[in-house]
N, CA, C and O atoms as a printed pandas DataFrame, in Angstrom:
     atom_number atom_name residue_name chain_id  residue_number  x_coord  y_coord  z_coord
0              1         N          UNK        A               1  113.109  -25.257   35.569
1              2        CA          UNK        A               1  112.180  -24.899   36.607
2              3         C          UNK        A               1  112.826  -25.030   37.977
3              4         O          UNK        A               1  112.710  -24.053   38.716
4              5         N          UNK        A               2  113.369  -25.897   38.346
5              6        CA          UNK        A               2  114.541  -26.559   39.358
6              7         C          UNK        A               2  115.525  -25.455   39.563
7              8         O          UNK        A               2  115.622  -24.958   40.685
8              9         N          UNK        A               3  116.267  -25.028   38.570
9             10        CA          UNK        A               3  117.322  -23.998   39.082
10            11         C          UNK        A               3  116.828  -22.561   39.184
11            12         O          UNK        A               3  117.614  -21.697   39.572
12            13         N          UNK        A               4  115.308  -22.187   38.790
13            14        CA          UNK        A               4  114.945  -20.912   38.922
14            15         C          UNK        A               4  114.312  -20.796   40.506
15            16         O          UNK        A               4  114.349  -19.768   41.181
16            17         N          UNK        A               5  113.761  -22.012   40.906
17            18        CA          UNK        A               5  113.060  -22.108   41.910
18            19         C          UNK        A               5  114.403  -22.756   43.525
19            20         O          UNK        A               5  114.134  -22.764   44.726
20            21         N          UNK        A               6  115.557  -23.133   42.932
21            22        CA          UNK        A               6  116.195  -22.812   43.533
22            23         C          UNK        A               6  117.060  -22.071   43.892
23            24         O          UNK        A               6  117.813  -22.470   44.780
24            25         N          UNK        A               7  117.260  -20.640   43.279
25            26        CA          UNK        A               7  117.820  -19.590   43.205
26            27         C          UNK        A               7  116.870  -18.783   43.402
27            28         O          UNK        A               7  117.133  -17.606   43.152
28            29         N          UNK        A               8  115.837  -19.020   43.772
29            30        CA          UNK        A               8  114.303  -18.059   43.995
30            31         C          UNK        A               8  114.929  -17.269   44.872
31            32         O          UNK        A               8  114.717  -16.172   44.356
32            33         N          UNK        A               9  115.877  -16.948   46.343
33            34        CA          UNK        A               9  115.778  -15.833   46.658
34            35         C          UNK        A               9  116.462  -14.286   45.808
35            36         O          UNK        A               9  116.533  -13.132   46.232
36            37         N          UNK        A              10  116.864  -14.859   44.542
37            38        CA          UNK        A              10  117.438  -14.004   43.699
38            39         C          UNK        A              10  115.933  -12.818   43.042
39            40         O          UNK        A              10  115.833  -11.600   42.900
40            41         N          UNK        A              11  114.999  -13.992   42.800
41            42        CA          UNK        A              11  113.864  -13.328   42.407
42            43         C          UNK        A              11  112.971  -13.013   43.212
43            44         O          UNK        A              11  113.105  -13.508   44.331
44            45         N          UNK        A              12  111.600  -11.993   42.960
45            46        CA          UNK        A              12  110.721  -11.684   43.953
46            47         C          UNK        A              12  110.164  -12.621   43.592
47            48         O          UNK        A              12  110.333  -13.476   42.723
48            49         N          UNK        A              13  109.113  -12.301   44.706
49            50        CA          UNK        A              13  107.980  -14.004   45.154
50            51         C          UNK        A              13  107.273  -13.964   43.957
51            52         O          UNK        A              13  107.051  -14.970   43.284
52            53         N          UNK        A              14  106.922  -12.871   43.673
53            54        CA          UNK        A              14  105.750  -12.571   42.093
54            55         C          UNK        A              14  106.518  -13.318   41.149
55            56         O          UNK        A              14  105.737  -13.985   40.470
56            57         N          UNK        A              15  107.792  -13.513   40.782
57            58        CA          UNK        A              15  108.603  -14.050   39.713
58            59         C          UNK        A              15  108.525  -15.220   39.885
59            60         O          UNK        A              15  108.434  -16.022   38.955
60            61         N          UNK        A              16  108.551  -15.578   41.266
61            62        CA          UNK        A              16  109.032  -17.032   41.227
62            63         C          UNK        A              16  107.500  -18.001   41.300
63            64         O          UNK        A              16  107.557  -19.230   41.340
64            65         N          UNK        A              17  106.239  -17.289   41.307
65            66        CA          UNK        A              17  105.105  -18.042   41.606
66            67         C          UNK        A              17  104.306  -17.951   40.105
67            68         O          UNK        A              17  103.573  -18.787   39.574
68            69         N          UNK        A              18  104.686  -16.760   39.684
69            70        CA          UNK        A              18  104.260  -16.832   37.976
70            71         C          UNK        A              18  105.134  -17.995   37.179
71            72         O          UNK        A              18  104.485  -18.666   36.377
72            73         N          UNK        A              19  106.781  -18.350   37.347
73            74        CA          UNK        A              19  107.626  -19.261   36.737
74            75         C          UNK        A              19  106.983  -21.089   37.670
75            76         O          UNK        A              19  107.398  -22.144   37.191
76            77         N          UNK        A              20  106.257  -21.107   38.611
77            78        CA          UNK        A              20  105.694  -22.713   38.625
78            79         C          UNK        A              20  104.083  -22.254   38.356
79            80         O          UNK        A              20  103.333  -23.212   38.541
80            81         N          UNK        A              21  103.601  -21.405   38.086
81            82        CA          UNK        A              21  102.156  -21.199   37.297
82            83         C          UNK        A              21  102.135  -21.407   35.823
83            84         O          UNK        A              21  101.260  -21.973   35.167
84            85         N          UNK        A              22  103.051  -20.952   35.480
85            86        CA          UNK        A              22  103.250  -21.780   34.221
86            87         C          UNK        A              22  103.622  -22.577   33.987
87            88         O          UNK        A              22  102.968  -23.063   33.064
88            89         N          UNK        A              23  104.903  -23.538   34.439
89            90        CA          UNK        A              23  104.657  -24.552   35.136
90            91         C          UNK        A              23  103.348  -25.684   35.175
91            92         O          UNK        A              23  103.007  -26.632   34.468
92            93         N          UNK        A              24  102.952  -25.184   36.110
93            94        CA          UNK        A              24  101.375  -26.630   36.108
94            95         C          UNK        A              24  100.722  -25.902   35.453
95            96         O          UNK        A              24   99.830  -25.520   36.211
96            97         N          UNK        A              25  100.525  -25.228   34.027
97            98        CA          UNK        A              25   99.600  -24.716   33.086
98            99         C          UNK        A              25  100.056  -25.780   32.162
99           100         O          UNK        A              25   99.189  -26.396   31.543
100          101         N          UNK        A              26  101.720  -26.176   31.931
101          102        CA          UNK        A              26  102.025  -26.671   30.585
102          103         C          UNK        A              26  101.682  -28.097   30.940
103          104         O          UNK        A              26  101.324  -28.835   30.022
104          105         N          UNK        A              27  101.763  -28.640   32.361
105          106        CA          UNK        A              27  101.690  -29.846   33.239
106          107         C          UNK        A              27  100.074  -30.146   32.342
107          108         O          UNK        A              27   99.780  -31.007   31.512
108          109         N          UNK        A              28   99.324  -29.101   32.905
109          110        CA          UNK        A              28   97.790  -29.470   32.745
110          111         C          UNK        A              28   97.078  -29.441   31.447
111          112         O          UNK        A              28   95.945  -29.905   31.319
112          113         N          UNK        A              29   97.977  -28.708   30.157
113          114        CA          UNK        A              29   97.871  -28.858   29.352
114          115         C          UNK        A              29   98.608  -30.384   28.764
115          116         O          UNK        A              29   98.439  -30.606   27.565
116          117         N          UNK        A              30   99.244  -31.208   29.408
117          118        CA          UNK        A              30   99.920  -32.083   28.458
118          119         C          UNK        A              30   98.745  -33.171   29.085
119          120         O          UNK        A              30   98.161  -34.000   28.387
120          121         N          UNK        A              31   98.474  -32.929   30.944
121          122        CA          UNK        A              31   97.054  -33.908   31.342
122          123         C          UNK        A              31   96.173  -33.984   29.767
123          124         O          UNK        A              31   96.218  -34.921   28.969
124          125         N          UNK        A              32   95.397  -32.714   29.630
125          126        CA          UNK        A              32   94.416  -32.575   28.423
126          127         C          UNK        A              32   94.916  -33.547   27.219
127          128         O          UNK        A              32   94.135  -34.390   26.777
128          129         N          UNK        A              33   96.305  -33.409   26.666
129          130        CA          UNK        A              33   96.249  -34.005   25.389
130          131         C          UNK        A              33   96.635  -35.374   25.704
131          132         O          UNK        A              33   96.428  -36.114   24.742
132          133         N          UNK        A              34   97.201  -36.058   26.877
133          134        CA          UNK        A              34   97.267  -37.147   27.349
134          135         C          UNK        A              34   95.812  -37.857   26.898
135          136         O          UNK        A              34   95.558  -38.865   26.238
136          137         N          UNK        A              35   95.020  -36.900   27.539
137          138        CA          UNK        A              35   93.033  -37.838   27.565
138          139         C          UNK        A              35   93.014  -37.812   26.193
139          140         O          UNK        A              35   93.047  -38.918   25.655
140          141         N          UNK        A              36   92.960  -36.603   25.302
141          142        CA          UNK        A              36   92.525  -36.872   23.985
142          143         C          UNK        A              36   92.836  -38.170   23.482
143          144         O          UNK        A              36   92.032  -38.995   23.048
144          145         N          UNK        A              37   94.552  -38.320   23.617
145          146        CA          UNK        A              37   94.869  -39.711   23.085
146          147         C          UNK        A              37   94.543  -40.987   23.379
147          148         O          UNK        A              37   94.655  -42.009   22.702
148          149         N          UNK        A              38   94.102  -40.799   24.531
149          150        CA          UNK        A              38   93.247  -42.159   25.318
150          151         C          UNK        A              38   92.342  -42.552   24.500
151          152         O          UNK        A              38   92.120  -43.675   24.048
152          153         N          UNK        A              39   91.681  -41.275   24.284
153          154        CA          UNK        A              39   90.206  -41.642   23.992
154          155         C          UNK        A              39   90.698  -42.062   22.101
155          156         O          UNK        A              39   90.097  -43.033   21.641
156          157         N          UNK        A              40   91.278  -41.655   21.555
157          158        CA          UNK        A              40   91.767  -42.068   20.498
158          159         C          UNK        A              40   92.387  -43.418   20.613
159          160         O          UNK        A              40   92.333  -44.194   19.659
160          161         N          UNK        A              41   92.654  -43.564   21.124
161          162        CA          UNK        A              41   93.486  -44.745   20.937
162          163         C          UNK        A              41   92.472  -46.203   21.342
163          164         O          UNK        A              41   92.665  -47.330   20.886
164          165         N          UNK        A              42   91.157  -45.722   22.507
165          166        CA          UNK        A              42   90.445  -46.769   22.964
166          167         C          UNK        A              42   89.618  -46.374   21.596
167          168         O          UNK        A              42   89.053  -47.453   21.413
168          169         N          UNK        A              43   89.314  -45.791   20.849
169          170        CA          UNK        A              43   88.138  -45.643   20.055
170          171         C          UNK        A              43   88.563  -46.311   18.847
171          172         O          UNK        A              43   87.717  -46.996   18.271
172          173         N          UNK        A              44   90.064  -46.208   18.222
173          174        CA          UNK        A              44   90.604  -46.744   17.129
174          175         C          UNK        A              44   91.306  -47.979   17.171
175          176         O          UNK        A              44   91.309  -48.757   16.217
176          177         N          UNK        A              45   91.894  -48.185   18.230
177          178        CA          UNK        A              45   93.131  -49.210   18.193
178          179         C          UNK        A              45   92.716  -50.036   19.048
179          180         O          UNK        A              45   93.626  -50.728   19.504
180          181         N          UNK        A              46   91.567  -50.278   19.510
181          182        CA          UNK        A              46   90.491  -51.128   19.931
182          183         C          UNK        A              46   91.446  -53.004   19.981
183          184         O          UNK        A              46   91.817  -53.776   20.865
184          185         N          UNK        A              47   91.461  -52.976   18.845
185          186        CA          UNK        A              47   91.495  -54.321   18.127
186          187         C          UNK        A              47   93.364  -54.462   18.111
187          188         O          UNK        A              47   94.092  -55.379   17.731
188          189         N          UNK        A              48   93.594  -53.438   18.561
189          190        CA          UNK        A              48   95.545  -53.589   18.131
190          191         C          UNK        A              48   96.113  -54.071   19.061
191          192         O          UNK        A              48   96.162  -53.469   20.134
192          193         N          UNK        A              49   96.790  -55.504   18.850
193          194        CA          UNK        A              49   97.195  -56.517   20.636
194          195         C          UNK        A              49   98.516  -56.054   20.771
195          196         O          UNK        A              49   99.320  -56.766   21.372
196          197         N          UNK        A              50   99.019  -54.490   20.097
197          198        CA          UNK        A              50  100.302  -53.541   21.322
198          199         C          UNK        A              50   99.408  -52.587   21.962
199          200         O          UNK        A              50   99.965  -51.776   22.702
200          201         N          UNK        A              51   98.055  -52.501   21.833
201          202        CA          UNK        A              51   98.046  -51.214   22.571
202          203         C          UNK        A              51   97.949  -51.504   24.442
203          204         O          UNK        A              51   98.114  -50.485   25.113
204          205         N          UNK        A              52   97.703  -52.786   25.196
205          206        CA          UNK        A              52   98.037  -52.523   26.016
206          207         C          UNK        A              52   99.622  -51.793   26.274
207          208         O          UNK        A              52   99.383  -50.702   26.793
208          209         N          UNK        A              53  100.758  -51.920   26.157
209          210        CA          UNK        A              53  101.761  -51.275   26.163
210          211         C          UNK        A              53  101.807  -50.091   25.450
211          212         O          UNK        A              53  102.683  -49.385   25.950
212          213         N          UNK        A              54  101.128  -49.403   24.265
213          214        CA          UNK        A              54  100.659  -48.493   24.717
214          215         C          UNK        A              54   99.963  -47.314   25.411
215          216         O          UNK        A              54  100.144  -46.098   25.481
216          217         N          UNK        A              55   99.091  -48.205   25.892
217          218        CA          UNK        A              55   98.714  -47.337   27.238
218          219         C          UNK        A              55   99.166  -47.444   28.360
219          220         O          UNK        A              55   98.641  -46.620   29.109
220          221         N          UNK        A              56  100.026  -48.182   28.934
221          222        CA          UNK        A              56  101.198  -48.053   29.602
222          223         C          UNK        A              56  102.059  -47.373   29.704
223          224         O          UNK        A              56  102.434  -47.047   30.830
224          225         N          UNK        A              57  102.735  -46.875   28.485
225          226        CA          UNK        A              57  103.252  -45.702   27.998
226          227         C          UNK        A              57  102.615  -44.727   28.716
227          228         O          UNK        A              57  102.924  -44.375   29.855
228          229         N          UNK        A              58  101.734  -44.296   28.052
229          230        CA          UNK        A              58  100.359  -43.605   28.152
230          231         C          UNK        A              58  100.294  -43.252   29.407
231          232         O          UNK        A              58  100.293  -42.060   29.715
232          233         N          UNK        A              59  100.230  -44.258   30.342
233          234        CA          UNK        A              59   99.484  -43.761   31.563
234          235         C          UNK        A              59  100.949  -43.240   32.627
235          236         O          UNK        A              59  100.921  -42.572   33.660
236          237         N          UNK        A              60  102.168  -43.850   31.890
237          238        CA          UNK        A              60  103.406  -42.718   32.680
238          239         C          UNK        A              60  103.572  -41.669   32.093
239          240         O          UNK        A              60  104.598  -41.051   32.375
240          241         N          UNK        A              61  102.804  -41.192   31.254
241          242        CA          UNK        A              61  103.045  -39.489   31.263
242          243         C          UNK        A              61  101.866  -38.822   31.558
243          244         O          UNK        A              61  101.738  -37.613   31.370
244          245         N          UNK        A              62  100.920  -39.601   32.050
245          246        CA          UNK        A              62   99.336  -39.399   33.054
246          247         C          UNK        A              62   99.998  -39.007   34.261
247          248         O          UNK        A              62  100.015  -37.924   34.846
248          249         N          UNK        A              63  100.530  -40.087   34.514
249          250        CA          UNK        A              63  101.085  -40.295   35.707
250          251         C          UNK        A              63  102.235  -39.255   36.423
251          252         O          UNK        A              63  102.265  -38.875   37.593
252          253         N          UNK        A              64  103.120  -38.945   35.366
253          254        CA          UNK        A              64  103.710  -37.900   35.556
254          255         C          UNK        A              64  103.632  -36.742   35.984
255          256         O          UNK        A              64  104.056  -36.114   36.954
256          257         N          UNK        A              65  102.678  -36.454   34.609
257          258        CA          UNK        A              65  102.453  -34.812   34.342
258          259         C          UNK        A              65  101.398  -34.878   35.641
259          260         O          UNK        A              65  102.198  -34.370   36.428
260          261         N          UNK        A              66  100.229  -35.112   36.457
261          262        CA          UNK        A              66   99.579  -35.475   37.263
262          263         C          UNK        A              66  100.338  -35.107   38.712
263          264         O          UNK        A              66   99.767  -34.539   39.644
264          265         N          UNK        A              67  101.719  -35.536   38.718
265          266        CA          UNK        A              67  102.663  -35.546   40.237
266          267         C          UNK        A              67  103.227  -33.910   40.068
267          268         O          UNK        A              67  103.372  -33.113   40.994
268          269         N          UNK        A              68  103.460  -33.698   38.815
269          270        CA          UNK        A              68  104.176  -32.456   38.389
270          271         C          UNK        A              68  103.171  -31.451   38.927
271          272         O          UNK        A              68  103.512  -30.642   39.790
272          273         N          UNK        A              69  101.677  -31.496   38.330
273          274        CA          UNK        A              69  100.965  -30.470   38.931
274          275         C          UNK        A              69  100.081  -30.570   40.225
275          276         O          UNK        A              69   99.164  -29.776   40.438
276          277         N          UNK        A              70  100.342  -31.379   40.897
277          278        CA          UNK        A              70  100.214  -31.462   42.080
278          279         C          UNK        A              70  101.239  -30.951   42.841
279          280         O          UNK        A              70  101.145  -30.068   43.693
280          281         N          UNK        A              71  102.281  -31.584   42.474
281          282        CA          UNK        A              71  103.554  -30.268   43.191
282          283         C          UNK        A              71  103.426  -29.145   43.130
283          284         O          UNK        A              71  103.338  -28.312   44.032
284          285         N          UNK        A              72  103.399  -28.992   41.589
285          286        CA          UNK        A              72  103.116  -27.475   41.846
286          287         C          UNK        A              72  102.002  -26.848   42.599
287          288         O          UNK        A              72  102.179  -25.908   43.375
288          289         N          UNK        A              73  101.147  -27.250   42.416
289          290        CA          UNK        A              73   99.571  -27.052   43.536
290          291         C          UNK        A              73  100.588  -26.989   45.209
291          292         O          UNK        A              73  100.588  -25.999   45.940
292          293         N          UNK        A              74  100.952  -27.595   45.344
293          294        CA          UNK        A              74  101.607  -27.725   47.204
294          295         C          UNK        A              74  102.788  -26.776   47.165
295          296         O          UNK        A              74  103.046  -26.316   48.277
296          297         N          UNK        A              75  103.897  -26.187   45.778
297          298        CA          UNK        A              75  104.837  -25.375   45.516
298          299         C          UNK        A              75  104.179  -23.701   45.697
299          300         O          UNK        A              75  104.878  -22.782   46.124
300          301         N          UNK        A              76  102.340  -23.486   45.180
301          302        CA          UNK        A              76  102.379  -22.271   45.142
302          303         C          UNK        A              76  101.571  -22.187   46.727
303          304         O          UNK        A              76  101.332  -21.105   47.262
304          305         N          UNK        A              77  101.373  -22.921   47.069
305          306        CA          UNK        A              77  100.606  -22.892   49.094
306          307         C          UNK        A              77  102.197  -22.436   49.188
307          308         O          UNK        A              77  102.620  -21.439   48.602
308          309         N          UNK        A              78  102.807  -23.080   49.795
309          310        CA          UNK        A              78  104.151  -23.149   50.164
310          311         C          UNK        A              78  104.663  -21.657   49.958
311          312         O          UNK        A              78  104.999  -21.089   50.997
312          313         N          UNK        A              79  104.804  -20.742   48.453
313          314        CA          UNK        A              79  105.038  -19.860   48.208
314          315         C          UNK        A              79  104.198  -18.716   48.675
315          316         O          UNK        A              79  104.640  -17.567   48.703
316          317         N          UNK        A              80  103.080  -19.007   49.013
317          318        CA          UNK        A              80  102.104  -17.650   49.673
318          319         C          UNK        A              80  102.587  -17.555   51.402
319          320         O          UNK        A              80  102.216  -16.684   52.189
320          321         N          UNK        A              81  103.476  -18.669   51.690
321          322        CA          UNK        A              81  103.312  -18.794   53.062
322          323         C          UNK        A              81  104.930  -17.529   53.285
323          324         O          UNK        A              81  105.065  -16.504   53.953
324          325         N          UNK        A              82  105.825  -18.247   52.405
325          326        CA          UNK        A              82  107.468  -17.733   52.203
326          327         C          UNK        A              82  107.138  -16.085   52.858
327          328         O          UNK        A              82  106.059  -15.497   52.783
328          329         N          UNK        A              83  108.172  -15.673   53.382
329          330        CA          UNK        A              83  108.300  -14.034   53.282
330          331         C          UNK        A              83  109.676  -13.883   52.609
331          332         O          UNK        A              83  110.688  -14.568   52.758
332          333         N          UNK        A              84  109.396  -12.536   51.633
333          334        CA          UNK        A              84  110.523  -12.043   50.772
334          335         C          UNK        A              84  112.266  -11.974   51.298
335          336         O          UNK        A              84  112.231  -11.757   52.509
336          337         N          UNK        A              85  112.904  -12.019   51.091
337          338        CA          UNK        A              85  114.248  -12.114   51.502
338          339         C          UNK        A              85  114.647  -11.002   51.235
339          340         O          UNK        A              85  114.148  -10.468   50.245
340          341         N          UNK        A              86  115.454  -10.423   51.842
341          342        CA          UNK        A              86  115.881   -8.903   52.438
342          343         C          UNK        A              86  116.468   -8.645   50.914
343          344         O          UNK        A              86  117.112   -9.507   50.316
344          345         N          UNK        A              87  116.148   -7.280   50.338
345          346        CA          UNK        A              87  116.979   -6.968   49.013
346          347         C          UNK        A              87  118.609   -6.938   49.429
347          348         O          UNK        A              87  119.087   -6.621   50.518
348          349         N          UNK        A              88  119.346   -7.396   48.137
349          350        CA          UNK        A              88  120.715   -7.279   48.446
350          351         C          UNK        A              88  121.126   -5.570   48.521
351          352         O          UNK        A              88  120.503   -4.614   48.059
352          353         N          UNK        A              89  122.314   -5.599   49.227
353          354        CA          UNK        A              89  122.480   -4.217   49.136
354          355         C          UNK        A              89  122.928   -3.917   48.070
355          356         O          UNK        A              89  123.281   -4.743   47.228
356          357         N          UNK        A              90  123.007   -2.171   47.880
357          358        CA          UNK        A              90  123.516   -1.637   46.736
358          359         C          UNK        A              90  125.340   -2.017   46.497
359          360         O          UNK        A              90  126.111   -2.441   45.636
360          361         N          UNK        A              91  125.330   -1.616   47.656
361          362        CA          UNK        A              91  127.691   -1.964   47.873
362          363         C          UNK        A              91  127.543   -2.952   49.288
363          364         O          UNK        A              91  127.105   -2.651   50.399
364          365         N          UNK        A              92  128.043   -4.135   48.818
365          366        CA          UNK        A              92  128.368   -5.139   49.865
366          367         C          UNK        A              92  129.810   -4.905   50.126
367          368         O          UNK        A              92  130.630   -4.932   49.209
368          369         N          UNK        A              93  130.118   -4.688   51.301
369          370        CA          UNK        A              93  131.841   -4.405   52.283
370          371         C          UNK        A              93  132.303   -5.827   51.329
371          372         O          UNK        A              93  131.568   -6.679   50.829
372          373         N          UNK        A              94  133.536   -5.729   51.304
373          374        CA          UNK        A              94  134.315   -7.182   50.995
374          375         C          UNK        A              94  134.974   -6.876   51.801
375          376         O          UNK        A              94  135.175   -5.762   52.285
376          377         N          UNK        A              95  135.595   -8.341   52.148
377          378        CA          UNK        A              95  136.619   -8.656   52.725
378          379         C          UNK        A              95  137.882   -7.991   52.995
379          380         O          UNK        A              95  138.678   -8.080   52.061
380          381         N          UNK        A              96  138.212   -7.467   53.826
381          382        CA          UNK        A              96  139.449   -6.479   53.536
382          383         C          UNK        A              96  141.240   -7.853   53.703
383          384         O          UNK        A              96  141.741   -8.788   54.326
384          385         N          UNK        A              97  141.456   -6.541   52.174
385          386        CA          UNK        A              97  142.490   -7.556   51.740
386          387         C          UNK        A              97  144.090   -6.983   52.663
387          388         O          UNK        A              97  144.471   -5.883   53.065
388          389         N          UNK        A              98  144.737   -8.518   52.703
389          390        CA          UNK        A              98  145.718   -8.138   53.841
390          391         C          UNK        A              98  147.210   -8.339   52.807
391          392         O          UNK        A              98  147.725   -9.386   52.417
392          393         N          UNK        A              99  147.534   -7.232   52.622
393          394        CA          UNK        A              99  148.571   -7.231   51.645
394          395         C          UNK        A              99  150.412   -7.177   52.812
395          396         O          UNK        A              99  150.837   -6.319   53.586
396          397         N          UNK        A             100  150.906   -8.335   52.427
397          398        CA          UNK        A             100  151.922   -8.879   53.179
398          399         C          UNK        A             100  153.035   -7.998   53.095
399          400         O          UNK        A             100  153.398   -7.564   52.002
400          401         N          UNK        A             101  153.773   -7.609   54.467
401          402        CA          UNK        A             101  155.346   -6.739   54.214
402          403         C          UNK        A             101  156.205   -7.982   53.563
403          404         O          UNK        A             101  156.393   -9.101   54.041
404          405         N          UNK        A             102  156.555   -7.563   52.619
405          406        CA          UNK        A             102  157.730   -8.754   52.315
406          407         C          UNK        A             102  159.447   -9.008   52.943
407          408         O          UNK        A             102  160.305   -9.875   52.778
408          409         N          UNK        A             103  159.348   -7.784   53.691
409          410        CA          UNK        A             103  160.511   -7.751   55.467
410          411         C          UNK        A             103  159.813   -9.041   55.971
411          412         O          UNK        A             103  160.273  -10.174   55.825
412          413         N          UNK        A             104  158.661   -8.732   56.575
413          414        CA          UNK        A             104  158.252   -9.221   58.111
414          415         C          UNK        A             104  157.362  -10.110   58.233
415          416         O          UNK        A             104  157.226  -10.652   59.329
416          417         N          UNK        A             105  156.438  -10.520   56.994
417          418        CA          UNK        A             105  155.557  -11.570   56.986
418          419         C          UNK        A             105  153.812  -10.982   57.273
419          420         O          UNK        A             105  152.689  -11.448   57.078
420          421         N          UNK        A             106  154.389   -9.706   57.837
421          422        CA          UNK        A             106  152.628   -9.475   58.584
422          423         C          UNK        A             106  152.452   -8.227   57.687
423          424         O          UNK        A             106  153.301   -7.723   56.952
424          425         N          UNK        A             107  150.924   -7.755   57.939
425          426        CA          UNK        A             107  149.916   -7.523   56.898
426          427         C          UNK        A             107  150.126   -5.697   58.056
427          428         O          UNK        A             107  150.536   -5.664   59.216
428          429         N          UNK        A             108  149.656   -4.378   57.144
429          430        CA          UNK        A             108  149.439   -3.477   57.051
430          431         C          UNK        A             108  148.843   -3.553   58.482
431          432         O          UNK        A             108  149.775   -3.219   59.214
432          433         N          UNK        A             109  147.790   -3.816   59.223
433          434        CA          UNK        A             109  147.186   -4.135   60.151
434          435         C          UNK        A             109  148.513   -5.149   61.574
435          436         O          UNK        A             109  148.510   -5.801   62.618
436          437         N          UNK        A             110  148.995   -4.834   60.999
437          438        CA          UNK        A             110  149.948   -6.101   62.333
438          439         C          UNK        A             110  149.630   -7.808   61.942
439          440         O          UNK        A             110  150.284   -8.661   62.541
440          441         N          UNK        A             111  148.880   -8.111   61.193
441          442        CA          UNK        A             111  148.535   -9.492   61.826
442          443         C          UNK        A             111  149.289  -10.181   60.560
443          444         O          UNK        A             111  149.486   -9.776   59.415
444          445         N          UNK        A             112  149.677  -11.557   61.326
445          446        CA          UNK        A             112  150.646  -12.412   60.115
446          447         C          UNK        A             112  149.900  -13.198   58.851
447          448         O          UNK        A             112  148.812  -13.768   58.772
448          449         N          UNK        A             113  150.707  -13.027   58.136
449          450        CA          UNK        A             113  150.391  -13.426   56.870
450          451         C          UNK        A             113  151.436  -14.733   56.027
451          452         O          UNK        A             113  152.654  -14.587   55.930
452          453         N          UNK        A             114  150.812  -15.783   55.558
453          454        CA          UNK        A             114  151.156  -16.921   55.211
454          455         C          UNK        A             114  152.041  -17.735   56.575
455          456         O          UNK        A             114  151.614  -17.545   57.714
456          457         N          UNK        A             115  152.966  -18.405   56.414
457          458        CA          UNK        A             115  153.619  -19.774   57.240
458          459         C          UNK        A             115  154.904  -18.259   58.011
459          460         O          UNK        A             115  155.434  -17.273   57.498
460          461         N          UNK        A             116  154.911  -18.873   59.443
461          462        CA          UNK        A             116  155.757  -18.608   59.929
462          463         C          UNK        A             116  157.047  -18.102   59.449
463          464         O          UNK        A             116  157.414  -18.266   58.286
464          465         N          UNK        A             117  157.542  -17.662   60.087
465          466        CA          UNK        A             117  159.310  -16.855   59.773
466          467         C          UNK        A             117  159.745  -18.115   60.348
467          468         O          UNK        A             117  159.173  -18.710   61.261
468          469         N          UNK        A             118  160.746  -18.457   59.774
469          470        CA          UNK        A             118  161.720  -19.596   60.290
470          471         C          UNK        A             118  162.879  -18.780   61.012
471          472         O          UNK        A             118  163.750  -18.054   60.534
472          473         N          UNK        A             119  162.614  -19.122   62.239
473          474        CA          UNK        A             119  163.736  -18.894   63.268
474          475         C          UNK        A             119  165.228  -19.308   63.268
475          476         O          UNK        A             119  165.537  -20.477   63.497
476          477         N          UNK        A             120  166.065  -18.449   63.038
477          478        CA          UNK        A             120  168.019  -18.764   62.529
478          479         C          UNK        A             120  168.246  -20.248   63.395
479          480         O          UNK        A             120  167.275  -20.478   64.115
480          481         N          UNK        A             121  168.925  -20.908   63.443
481          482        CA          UNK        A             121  169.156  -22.283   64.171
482          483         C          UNK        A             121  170.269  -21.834   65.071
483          484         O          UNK        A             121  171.024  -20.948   64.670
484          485         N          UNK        A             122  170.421  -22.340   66.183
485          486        CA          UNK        A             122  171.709  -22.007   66.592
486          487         C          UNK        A             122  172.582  -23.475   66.297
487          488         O          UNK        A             122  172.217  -24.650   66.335
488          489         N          UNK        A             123  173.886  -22.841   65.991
489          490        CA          UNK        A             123  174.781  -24.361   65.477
490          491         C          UNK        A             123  175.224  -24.698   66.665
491          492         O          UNK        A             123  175.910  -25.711   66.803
């Protein structure tokens, strides 16, 4: 979810707000089966002296899934606010490549290429 939503300007906004809608759907579905088990567990295991530490357990993936879809709740505000990022172009210019005289050191264009010419010494 992390690397789609940080590479989001790759995708349109529609892509990237349907990928954290589902998201806090699976969040709010795990809330739901979180309670079921509550209620199972206070209804059966009543009498069982681990279930405090099980519901401890319990209440960090309450707790969790809970922060998860609340983010996401403040992720899709956030996303209605965004404006789309300019489409890439069809042909992006590259860099023009500077291919070296192997005489003189410098590039098709005049300009030098790699470390200096070492100058003759006088003895």
């Amino acid at each position: 979810m992390l690397l789609k939503l940080f590479l989001g300007g790759r995708l349109s906004p529609g892509e990237i707000r349907g990928h954290v809608q589902q998201f806090k759907e699976e969040q709010t579905q795990l809330l739901l089966g979180y309670a079921d088990i509550e209620r199972r567990l206070r209804r059966e295991e009543a009498q069982q002296p681990h279930l405090p530490y099980w519901m401890m357990t319990l209440r960090y993936g309450q707790r969790r899934a809970a922060a998860l879809t609340a983010w996401a709740d403040e992720t899709l505000r956030a996303l209605g606010r965004v404006r789309p990022a300019a489409a890439p172009r069809a042909t992006q210019s590259r860099r023009k490549r500077r291919w070296a005289d192997p005489l003189d050191g410098t590039s098709a264009d005049g300009g030098r290429i790699g470390r200096r010419r070492a100058t003759p010494r006088r003895l």
